[in-house]
N, C-alpha and C positions, 0 to 999 in steps of 0.2 A: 097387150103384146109387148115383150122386151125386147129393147134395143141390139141391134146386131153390132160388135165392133170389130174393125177391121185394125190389125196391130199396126199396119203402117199409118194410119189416121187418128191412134188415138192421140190424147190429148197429154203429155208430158211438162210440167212445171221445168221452166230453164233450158226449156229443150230448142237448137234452134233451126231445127227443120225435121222432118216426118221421119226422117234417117238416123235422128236418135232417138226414135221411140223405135222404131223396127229393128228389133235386136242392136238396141245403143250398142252394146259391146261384144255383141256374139259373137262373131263373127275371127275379131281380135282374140277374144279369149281363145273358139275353138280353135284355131289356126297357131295358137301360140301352147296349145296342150298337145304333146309329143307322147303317148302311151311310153311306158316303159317295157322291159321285155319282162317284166313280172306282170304289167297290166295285159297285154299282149295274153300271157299264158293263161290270166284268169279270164277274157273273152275267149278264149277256145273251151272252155268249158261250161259255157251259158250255153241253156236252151232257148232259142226264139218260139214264140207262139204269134202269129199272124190271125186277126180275125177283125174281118170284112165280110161286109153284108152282099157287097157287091162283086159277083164274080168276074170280071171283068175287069176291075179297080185291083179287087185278092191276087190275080194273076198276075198282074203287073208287079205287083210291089214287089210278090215271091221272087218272079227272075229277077227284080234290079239286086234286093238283097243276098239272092243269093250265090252271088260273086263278092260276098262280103262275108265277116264273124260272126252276120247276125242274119244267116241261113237259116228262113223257119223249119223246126222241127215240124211244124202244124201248121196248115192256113183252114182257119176255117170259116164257117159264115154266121155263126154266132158263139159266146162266150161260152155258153153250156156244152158246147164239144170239145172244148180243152180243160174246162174245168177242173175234173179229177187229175190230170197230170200236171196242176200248177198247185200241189197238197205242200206242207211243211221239207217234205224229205225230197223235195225235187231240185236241193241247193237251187242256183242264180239263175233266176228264168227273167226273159224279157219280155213282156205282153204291150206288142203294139194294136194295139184296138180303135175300131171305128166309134167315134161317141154323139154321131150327129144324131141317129136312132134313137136310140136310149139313152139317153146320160145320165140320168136318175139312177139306172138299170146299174151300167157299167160303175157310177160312183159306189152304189153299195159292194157289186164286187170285188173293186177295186181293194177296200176300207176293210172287209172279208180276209182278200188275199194277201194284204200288207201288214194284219194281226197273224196270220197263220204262216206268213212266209216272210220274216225280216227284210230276206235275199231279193225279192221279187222286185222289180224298175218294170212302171206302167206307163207307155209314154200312149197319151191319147191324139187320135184326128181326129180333125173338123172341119166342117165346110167355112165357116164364119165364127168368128168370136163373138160370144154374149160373157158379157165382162161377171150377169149373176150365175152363167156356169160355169167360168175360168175359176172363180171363187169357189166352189162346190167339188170341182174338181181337184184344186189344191188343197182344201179340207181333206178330203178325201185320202189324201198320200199319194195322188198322182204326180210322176216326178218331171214330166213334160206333158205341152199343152202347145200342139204343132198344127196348123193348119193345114191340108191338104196340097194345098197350091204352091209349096215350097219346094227345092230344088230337090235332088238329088242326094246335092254333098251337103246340104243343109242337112235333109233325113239322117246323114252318114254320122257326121261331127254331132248333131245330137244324141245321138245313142251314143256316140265316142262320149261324149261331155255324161250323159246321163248313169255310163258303167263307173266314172269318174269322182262319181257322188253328185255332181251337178243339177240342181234343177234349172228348168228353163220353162217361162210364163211370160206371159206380156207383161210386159214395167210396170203399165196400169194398176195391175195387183195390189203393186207395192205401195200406191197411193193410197187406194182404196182400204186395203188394211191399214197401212199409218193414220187413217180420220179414224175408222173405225177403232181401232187401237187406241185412238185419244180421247173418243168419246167414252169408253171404257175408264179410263185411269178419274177422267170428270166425275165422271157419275162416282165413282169410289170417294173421289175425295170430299164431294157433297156429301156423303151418308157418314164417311168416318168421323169421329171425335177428333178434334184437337188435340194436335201432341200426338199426333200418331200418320204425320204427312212424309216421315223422311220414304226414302225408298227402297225396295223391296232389297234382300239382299246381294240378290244375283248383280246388283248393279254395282255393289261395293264391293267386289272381288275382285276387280280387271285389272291389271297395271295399266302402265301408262303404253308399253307396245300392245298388248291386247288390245287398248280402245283402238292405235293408229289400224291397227289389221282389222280390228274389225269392220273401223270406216272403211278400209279397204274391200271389203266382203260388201259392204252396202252399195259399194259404186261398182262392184262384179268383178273385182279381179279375181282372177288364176292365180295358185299359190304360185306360180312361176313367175307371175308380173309381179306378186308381192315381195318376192326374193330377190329379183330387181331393181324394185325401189329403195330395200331399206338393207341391203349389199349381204342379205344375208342366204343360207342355202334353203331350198324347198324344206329338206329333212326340218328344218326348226322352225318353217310358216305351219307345216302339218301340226305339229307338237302344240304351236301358239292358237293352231283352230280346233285341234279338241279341246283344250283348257277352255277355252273362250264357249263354247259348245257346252260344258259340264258348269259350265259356270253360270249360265243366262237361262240355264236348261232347255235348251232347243234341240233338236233331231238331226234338223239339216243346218248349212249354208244358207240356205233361201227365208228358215225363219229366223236365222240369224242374223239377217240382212232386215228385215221385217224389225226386229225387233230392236235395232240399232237405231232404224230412222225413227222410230216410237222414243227413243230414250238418250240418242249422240244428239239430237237435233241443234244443241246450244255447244255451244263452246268446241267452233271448226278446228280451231289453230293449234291443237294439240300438237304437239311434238315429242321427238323419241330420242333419248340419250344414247 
């Protein structure tokens, strides 16, 4: 039987109460991300898809959402009924889905509709965290991983954070790939020849503000918190996270955050001219 986890219980290295592992910084970040009226105009043009197994639970969600942007076009009670209207040509669709059911089910979906639809943001529910489905699910290209028993304006701000580019996972994750991540780079270095340990290239490409932003991305800032710390405007933290982005080869934020703590871990004090 696998262990159930609860986000506010998990276990966080440096953390110093249950409050920073329960969305350490969410909360700050969402509250401190301000749509713009361009972001604004690209949420009126998403389709929501709701699907809930339980009608009762589906109805609910529909009326709270939809006095919001992300009014389902669809609630249904399983995947296969919106299916065909989540195809390539459907631009920015939002699929909120139940995953306590199926998870296995919903991840191959997911993995499906994320090769087929770049556009598509899949934020999944759950009754309970199991940390080897939170994993399978971010494999997956699920861009959230929300428990059911969360508020309201939680739900809200994470769709807000999620059309954003944002992913949001329990921190936990980020541990759990960092060993795993390490145990990985071991094993390579055991098998390679000598004279062949320097590192990969993506890591000789940063400057020296790429790395500070990146460490920034690893502890969850907002390019708005990042444009604050280092007095510069959003327009040029965007610029400095796609570079950073093309340059480690990662997709999102979140594995770019993954892949920071696998590779920034030495040498905190970096500083920026």
């Amino acid at each position: 039987m696998r262990n159930t986890y609860d986000l506010d219980s998990l276990p966080h290295p440096g953390a110093s109460s249950a409050k920073d592992v329960a969305y350490s910084r969410y909360m700050e970040l969402a509250r401190s991300v301000e749509p713009s009226s361009t972001d604004h105009a690209a949420t009126r043009s998403i389709r929501t898809f709701l699907v809930e197994p339980n009608a009762l639970l589906r109805e609910g969600l529909r009326r709270i959402l939809s006095e919001t942007v992300y009014a389902p076009s669809v609630a249904a009670g399983a995947f296969d009924e919106v299916s065909s209207q989540c195809g390539p040509d459907s631009g920015t669709i939002v699929l909120i889905a139940d995953a306590s059911r199926d998870h296995e089910g919903l991840c191959r979906h997911t993995k499906l509709l994320k090769e087929q639809n770049p556009n598509a943001k899949v934020i999944m529910l759950v009754d309970q965290y199991d940390l080897n489905h939170v994993l399978t699910a971010f494999r997956s290209g699920a861009d959230a991983y929300l428990k059911k028993s969360i508020s309201y304006e939680v739900l809200v701000k994470s769709l807000d954070l999620v059309l954003l580019g944002e992913a949001i996972f329990p921190g936990a994750i980020i541990d759990l790939l960092r060993e795993q991540d390490a145990r990985v780079e071991e094993s390579k270095q055991v098998s390679a020849p000598e004279g062949h340990q320097e590192l990969s290239p993506p890591a000789k490409g940063l400057s020296v503000r790429e790395t500070v932003i990146l460490r920034c991305l690893m502890d969850g800032d907002s390019n708005k918190i990042i444009a604050r710390k280092y007095d510069i405007t959003e327009a040029t933290v965007k610029v400095h996270v796609k570079a950073i982005l093309r340059k480690i080869q990662a997709k999102n934020r979140t594995q770019a955050a993954i892949w920071a703590a696998s590779h920034l871990s030495a040498s905190r004090g970096a500083t920026v001219s």
